[in-house]
N, C-alpha and C positions, 0 to 999 in steps of 0.2 A: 687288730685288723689292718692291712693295709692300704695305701689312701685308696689305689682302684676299687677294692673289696667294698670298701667303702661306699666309693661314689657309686658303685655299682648298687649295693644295698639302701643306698638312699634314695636314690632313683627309683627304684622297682616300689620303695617303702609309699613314695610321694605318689606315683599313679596309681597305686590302691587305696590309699587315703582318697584321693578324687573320683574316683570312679565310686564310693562308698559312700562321700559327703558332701558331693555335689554334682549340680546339674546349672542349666541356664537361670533358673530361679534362683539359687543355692550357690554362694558363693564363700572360700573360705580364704581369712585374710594369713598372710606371711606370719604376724605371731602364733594364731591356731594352728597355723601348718606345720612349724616348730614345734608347739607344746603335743602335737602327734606324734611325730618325729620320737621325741624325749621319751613317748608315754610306751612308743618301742623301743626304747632304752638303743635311739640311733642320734648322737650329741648331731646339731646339725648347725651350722651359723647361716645367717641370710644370706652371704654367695655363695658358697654351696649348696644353698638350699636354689638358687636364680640359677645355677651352673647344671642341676641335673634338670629343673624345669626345659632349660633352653636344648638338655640334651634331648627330650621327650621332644619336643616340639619338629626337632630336627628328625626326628623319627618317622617322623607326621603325626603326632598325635596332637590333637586340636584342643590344648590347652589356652583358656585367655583369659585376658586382666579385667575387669571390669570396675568402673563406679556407676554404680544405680541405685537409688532407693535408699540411700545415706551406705550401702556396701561397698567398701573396697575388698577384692580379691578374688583369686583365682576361682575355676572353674572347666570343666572336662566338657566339650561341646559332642555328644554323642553323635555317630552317623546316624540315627533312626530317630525320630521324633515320636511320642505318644500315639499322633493319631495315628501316624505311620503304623506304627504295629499292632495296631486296634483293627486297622483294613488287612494286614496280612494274618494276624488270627483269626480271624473272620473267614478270609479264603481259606486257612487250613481247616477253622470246625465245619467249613461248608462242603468241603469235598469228603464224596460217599467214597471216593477210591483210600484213603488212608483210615487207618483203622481207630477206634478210640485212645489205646496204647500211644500210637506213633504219634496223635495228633494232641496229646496231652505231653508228651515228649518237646513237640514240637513246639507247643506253646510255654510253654517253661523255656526254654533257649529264648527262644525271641521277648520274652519278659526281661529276659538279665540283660537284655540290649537297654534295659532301662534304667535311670538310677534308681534307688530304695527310694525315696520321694515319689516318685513316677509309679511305678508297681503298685504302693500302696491305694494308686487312685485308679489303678487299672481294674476294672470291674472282673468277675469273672465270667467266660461269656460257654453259656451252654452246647455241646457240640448235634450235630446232625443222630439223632436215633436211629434211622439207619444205613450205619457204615458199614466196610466192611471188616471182615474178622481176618481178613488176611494182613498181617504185621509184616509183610516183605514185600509191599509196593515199590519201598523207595529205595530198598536196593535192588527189584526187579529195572525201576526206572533208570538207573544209575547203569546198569550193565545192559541194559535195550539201547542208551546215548554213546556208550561207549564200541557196543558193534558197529549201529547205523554210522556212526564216525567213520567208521575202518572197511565197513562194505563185509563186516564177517557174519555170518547166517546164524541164527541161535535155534535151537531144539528144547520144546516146554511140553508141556502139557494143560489142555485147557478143559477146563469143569464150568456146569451151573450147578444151582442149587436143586434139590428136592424141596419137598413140602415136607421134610421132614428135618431140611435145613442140610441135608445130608450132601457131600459132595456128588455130582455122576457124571465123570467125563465122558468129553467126547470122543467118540471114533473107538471107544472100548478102551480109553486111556493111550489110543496107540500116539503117539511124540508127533507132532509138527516140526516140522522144520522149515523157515520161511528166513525172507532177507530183509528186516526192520529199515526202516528207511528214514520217520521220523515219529516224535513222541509228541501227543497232541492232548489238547485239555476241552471238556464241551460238558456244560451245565453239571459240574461239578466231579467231572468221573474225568481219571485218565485214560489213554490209546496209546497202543501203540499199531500204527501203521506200518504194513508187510507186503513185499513182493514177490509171488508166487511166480518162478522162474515154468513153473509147469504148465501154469494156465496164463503166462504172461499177463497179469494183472495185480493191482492193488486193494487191501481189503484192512479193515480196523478192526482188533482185537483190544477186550478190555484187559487193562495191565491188572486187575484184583483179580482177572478169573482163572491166569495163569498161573502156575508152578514147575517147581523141576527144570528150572532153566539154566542150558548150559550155552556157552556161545564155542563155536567151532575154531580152531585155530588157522584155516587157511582163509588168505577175503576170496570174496567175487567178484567179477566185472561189475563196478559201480552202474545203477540206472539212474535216470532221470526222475527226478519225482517235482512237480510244483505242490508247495504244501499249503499256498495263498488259495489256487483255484482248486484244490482238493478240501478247503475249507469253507469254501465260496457255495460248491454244486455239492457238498453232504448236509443232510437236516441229522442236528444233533447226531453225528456221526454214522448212520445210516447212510451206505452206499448204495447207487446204481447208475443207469446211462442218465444223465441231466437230461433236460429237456425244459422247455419254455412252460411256464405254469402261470396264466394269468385269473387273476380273480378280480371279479365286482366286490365292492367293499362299503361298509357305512364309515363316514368319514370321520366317525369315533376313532376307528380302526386305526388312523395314521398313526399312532403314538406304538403302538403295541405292532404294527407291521415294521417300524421305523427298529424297534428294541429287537424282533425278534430277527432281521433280515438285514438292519444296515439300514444308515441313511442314502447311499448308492444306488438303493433298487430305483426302476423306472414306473414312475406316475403321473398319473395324469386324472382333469376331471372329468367325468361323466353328467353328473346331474349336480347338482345341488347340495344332497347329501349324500355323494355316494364318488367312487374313483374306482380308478384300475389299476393292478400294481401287476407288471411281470416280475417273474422269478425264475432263476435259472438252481433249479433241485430235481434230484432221483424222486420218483412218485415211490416212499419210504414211507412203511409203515407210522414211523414218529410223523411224519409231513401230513398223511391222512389223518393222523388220530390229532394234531393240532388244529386242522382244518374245521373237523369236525367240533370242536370248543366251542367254536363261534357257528355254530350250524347256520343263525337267525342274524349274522351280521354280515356273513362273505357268500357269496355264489362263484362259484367253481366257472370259468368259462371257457377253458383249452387246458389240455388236451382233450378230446372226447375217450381217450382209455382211462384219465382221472375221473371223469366225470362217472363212466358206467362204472367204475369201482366202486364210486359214493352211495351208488342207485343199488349196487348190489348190497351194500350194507345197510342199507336204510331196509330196505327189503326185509335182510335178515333180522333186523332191528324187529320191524314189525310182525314178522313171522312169531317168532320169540317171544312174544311178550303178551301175542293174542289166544297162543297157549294158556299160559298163566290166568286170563279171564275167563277160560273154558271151566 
């Protein structure tokens, strides 16, 4: 072999050595590093073996020395930490928009960001029961990022489910064709956000319920879109006109208006134990059916068309159910 072949095999030999038998914990000295080297029949001496370390390092790879703990020796400083990928598995089994496939996929990659030490202690963590069964989220996401970029219109198809799990699209399967603008994340589901050139407006579609997606080859005149105050004035991505929605509150409530709304929103007190929080959201179905959770802790106080909508369901509440006692 010649020397570059060499050095070149030595190298590649020693960051799989460390990426395999060791971590920040786990440190292997210059003799074991050798007697690896050997045990892949790669003869290696201590500057050769410091000459391809130093070539790695120049590569960026975050190779360092250490004495701790009575250890002298090298060590591979991974970019992800444990807990670090304990929270981003977490986000993948948490989200209903990828599927159990992709997100068992998913979880395996990001595990080998670990060393074999690390994995071993990494628990396994249960995924969401119900995902979805569509396995082409993340390449639908990957090509909705790649229009909205470029301003080019994409053509799909969008379905719900039957009660018999069965696909039924809408519009009799007839194709959409809209101008993505940008890809949004909200209590575990992905959007993507579309501008309808027809109706001059914007509207969120969920990326699991789409298929058949093609993106068009010529762009459009780029639009404007803010995706801060389009994230500000939708509840759980239910769109409409915003409007001012203030409610009376038990001032239990601060923690959980605080989590669900932002520390931003505007409050103030009222009594003792009670305050007023406005909010700037589309009176959205999600927005009443939250409201309504806490029926015995918040009172509705503006708009009066939020309020009669409450009064009509409450109505129907009780219409419904004095049936049932007949």
């Amino acid at each position: 072999m010649n020397p570059v072949a060499g050095h070149i095999a030595r190298t590649f030999a020693i960051l799989s050595i460390l990426n395999e038998q060791t971590d920040r914990n786990h440190c292997i000295s210059m003799n074991d590093l050798v007697l690896f080297l050997e045990d892949r029949n790669i003869p290696a001496e201590r500057k050769a073996v410091y000459k391809s370390i130093h070539a790695l390092q120049s590569y960026g790879y975050d190779i360092r020395y250490t004495r701790a703990d009575g250890q002298n020796g090298y060590y591979i400083e991974r970019p992800w930490s444990s807990s670090e990928i304990r929270v981003l598995i977490d986000a993948v089994n948490s989200s209903y928009s990828l599927s159990a496939r992709v997100s068992g996929e998913m979880n395996r990659k990001l595990k080998a960001c670990l060393s074999p030490f690390e994995q071993e202690l990494m628990p396994e963590v249960p995924a969401h029961q119900n995902k979805t069964d569509n396995d082409e989220v993340l390449d639908l996401i990957s090509k909705l990022l790649h229009a909205a970029s470029r301003s080019l219109p994409v053509e799909f198809c969008y379905y719900d489910l039957t009660i018999t799990r069965k696909k039924q699209y809408r519009r009799s399967k007839a194709v959409y064709r809209l101008l993505p603008v940008a890809v949004m994340e909200n209590s575990g589901r992905y959007y993507c956000v579309f501008y309808s050139r027809k109706h001059d407006s914007f509207a969120n579609y969920r990326i699991d319920k789409m298929n058949s997606l093609t993106i068009a080859d010529e762009p459009e005149e780029p639009v404007r879109f803010d995706a801060e105050r389009w994230a500000e004035t939708s509840f759980q991505m239910y769109r409409g006109d915003p409007v001012t929605v203030q409610l009376e509150c038990e001032s239990s409530m601060v923690p959980i208006i605080f989590d669900q709304f932002g520390k931003n929103v505007l409050i103030s007190a009222v009594g003792e134990n009670t305050f007023t929080v406005n909010l700037k959201s589309s009176l959205s179905p999600t927005l009443i059916s939250w409201i309504l959770m806490f029926y015995d802790r918040i009172t509705v106080k503006a708009p009066k068309e939020l309020i009669t909508r409450l009064l009509e369901i409450a109505d129907s509440i009780c219409q419904n159910y004095r049936k049932e006692l007949k």
